[in-house]
C-alpha positions as CSV (number, residue, x, y, z in Angstrom):
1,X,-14.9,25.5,17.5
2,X,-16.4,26.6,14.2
3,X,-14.4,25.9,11.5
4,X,-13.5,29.4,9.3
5,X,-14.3,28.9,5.6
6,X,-11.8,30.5,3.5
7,X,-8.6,29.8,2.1
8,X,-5.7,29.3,4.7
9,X,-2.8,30.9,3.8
10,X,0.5,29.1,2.4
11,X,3.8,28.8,3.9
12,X,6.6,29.3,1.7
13,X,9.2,28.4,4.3
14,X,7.7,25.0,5.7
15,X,9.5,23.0,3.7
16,X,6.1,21.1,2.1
17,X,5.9,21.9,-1.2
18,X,3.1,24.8,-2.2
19,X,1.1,22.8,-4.5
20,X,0.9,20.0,-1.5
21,X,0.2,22.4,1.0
22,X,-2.9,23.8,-1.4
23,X,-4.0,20.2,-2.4
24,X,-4.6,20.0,1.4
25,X,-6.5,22.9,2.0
26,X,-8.7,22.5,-0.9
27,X,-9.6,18.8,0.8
28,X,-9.7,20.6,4.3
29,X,-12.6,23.1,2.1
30,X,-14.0,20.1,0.6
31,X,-14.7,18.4,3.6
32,X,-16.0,21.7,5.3
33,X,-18.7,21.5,2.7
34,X,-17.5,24.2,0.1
35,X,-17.2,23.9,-3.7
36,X,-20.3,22.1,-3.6
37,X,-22.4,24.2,-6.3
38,X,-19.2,25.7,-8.0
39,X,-15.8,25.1,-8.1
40,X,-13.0,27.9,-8.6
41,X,-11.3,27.6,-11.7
42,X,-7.4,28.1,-12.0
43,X,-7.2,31.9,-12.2
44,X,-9.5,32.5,-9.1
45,X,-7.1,30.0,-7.0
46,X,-4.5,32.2,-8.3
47,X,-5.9,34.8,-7.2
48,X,-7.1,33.4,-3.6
49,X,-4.0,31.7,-2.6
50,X,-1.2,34.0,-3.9
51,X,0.1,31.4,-5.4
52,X,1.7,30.2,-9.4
53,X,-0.9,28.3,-12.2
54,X,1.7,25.5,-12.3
55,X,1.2,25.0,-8.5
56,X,-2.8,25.6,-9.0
57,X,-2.4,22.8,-11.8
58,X,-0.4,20.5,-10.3
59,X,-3.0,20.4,-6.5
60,X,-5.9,20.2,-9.2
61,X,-4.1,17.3,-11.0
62,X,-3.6,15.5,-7.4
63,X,-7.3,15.9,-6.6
64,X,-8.2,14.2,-10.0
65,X,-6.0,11.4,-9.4
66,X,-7.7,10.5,-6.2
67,X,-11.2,11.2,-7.9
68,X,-12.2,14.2,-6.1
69,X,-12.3,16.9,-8.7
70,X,-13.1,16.3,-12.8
71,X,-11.5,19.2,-15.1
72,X,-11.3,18.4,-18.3
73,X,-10.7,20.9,-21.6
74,X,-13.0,22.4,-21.8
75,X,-14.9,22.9,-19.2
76,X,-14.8,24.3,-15.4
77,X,-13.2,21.5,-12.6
78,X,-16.2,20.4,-10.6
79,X,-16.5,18.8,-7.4
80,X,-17.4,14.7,-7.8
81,X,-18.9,14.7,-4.2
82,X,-18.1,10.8,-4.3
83,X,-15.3,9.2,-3.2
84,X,-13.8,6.1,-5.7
85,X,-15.6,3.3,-5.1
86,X,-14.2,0.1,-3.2
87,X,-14.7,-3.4,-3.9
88,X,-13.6,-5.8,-1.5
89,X,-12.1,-8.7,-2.1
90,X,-14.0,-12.0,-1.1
91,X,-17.8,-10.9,-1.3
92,X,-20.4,-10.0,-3.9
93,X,-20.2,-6.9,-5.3
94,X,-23.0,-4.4,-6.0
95,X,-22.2,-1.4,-8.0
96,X,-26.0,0.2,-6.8
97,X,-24.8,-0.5,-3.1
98,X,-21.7,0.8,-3.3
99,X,-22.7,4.0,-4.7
100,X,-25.6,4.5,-2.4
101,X,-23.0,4.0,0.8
102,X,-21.0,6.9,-0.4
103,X,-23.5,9.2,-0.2
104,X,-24.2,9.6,-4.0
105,X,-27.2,8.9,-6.4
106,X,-27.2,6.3,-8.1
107,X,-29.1,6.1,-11.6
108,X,-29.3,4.2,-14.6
109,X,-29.8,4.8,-18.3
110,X,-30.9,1.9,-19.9
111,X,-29.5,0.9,-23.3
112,X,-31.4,-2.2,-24.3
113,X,-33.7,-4.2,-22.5
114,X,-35.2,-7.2,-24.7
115,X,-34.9,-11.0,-24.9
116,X,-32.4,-12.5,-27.4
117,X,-29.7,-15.4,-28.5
118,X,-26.7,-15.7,-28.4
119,X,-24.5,-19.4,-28.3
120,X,-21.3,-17.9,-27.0
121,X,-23.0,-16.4,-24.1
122,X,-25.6,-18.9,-23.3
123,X,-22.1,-21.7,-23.4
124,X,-21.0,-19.7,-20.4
125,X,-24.2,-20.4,-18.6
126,X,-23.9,-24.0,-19.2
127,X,-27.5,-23.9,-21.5
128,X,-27.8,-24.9,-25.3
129,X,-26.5,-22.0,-28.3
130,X,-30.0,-20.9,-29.1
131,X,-31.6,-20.3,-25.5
132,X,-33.3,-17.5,-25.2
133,X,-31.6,-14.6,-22.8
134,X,-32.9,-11.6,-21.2
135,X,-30.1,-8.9,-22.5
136,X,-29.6,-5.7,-19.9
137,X,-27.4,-3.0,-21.3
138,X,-27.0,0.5,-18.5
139,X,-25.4,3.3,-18.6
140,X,-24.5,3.9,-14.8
141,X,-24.6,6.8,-13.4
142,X,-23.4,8.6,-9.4
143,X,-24.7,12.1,-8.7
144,X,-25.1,12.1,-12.6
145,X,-21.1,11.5,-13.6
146,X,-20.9,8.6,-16.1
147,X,-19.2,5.9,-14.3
148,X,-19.6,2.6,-15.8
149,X,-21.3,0.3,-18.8
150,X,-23.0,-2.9,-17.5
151,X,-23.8,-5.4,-19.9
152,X,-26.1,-8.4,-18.0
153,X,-27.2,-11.7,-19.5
154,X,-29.9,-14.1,-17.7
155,X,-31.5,-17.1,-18.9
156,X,-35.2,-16.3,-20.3
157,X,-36.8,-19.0,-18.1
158,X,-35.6,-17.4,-14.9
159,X,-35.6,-13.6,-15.5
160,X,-38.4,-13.0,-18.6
161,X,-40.3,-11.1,-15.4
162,X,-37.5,-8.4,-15.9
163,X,-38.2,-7.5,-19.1
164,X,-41.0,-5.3,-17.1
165,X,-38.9,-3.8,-14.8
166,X,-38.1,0.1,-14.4
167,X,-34.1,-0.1,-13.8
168,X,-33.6,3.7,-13.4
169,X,-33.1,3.4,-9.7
170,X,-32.9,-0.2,-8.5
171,X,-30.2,-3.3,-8.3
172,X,-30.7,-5.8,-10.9
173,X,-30.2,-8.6,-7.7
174,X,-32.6,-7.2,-5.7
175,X,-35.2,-7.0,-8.9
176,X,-33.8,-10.8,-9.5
177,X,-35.0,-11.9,-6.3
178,X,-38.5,-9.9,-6.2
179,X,-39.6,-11.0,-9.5
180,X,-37.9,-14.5,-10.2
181,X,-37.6,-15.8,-6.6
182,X,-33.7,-15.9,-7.6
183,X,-30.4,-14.8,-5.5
184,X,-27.2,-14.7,-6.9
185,X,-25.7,-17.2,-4.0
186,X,-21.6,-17.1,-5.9
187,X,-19.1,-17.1,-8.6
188,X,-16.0,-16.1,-9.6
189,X,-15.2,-12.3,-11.4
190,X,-12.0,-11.4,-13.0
191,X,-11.2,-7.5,-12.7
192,X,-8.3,-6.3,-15.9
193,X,-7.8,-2.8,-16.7
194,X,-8.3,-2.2,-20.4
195,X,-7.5,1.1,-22.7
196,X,-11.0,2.5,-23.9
197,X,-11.9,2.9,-27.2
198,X,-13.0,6.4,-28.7
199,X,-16.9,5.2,-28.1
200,X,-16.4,4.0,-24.9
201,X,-14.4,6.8,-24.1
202,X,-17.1,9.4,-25.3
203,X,-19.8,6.9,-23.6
204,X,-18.1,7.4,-19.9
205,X,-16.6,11.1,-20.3
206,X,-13.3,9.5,-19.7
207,X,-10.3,12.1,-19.4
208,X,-7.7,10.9,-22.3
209,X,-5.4,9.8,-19.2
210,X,-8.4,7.6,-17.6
211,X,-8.0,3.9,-18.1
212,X,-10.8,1.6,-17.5
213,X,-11.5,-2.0,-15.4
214,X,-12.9,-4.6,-17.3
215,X,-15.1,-7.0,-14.4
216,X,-15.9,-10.1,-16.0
217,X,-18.4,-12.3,-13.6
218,X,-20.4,-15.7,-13.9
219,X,-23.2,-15.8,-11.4
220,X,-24.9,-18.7,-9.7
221,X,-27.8,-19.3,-7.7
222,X,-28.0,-21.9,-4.5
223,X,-27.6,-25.1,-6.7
224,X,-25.2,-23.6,-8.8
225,X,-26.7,-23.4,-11.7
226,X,-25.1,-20.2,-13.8
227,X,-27.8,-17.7,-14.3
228,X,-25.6,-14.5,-15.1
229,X,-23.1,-13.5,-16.9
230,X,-21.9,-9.9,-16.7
231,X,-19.5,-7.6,-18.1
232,X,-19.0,-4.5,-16.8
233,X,-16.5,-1.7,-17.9
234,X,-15.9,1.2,-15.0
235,X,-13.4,4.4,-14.5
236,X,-10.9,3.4,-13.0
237,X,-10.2,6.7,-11.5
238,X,-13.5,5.8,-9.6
239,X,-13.6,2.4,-8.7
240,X,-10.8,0.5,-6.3
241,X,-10.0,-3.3,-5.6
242,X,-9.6,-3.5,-1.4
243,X,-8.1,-6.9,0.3
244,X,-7.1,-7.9,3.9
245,X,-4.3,-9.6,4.9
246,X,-2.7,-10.6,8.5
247,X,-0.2,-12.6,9.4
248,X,-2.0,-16.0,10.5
249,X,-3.9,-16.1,6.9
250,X,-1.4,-13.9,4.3
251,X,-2.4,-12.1,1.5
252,X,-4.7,-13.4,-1.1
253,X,-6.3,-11.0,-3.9
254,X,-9.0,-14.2,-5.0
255,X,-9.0,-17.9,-6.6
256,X,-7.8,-19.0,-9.5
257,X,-10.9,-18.7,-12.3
258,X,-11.1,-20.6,-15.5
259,X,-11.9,-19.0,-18.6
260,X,-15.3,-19.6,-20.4
């Protein structure tokens, strides 16, 4: 049977409360494939659903929450198209990857891209204070929504070849093994939420209300020597930590790490 696009009508008697029962029909529209170029604003869903702004509002500010919808003042809400990213617990974690799998387009702006020194970062790889590192600062980007600042540091001796490298649309791990014959084989990551600055902020087009995670992570090849450490700061109301648990092994969210 054809779904009918369209809004549904409400039901003031079902006991569910109006602005639930329009957050669901909005997703139900969503998912039919509507909204795509433009999404209403508040008056017109006034207007469609017969219903109050404060109940337009408040289904508006539930789709926001779960990363479906951006509105901010300003400017018309718009469909995200991508669902908030999920990282699992217990394996490596590709931003690129996980952006690609739900369905959006993943692109890069990149900041800086040059070779440099720094002791406090090249003690966290384990090398002398004045090694040279090759420095990778992005912008990233899904379906062209700001979505996180990824700051990358590699030894010189292992990743100069990147220097060359395009990074609009490619993983920095799968350019790692191409040009420098390296894999990032472990490591440990700490994820924190963090309040963002006014330039960060302005940087990620964060809502006022939109904290951010801050992913710390020390990379290491198959002899386990460090050769990355990244920093990465991403919406939160984009990106989601996932872990298993059953009965036989509990509940563990990841090891213990030790601080740098």
């Amino acid at each position: 049977m054809t779904v009918q696009p369209g809004p549904r009508p409400l039901a003031r008697s079902a006991g569910k409360p109006l602005w639930a029962q329009l957050r669901a029909d909005l997703l139900r529209r969503l998912e039919g494939g509507e909204f795509h170029e433009v999404f209403p604003g508040e008056h017109d869903l006034v207007a469609e659903y017969h219903v109050s702004r404060h109940t337009v509002r408040e289904a508006l500010r539930q789709l926001r929450a779960q990363g479906l919808v951006t509105a901010q003042r300003g400017r018309p809400s718009r469909f995200t198209a991508a669902r908030p990213l999920e990282q699992k617990v217990g394996e490596a974690y590709s931003l690129f990857r996980s952006v690609e799998e739900v369905g959006a387009v993943q692109r890069s702006v990149v900041c800086v891209l040059d070779q440099r020194a720094d002791g406090v970062i090249a003690a966290r790889l384990e090398l002398e204070e004045s090694t040279p590192l090759v420095y990778l600062e992005r912008l990233r980007l899904a379906d062209e929504e700001p979505l996180a600042v990824d700051r990358v540091w590699l030894p010189a001796a292992v990743a100069r070849p990147l220097l060359d490298v395009d990074f609009t649309h490619t993983s920095l791990y799968g350019e790692l093994e191409r040009h420098c014959a390296t894999r990032i084989r472990g490591g440990w990551e700490r994820i924190r939420a963090v309040v963002p600055g006014r330039g960060e902020r302005i940087l990620l087009d964060c809502p006022e209300s939109t904290a951010l995670f801050a992913i710390d992570r020390l990379g290491h090849d198959a002899d386990r020597r460090p050769v990355e450490w990244r920093q990465t700061l991403v919406r939160a109301d984009r990106f989601a930590v996932a872990a298993a648990f059953s009965a036989d092994d509990g509940y563990r969210l990841g090891a213990p790490v030790r601080t740098p």
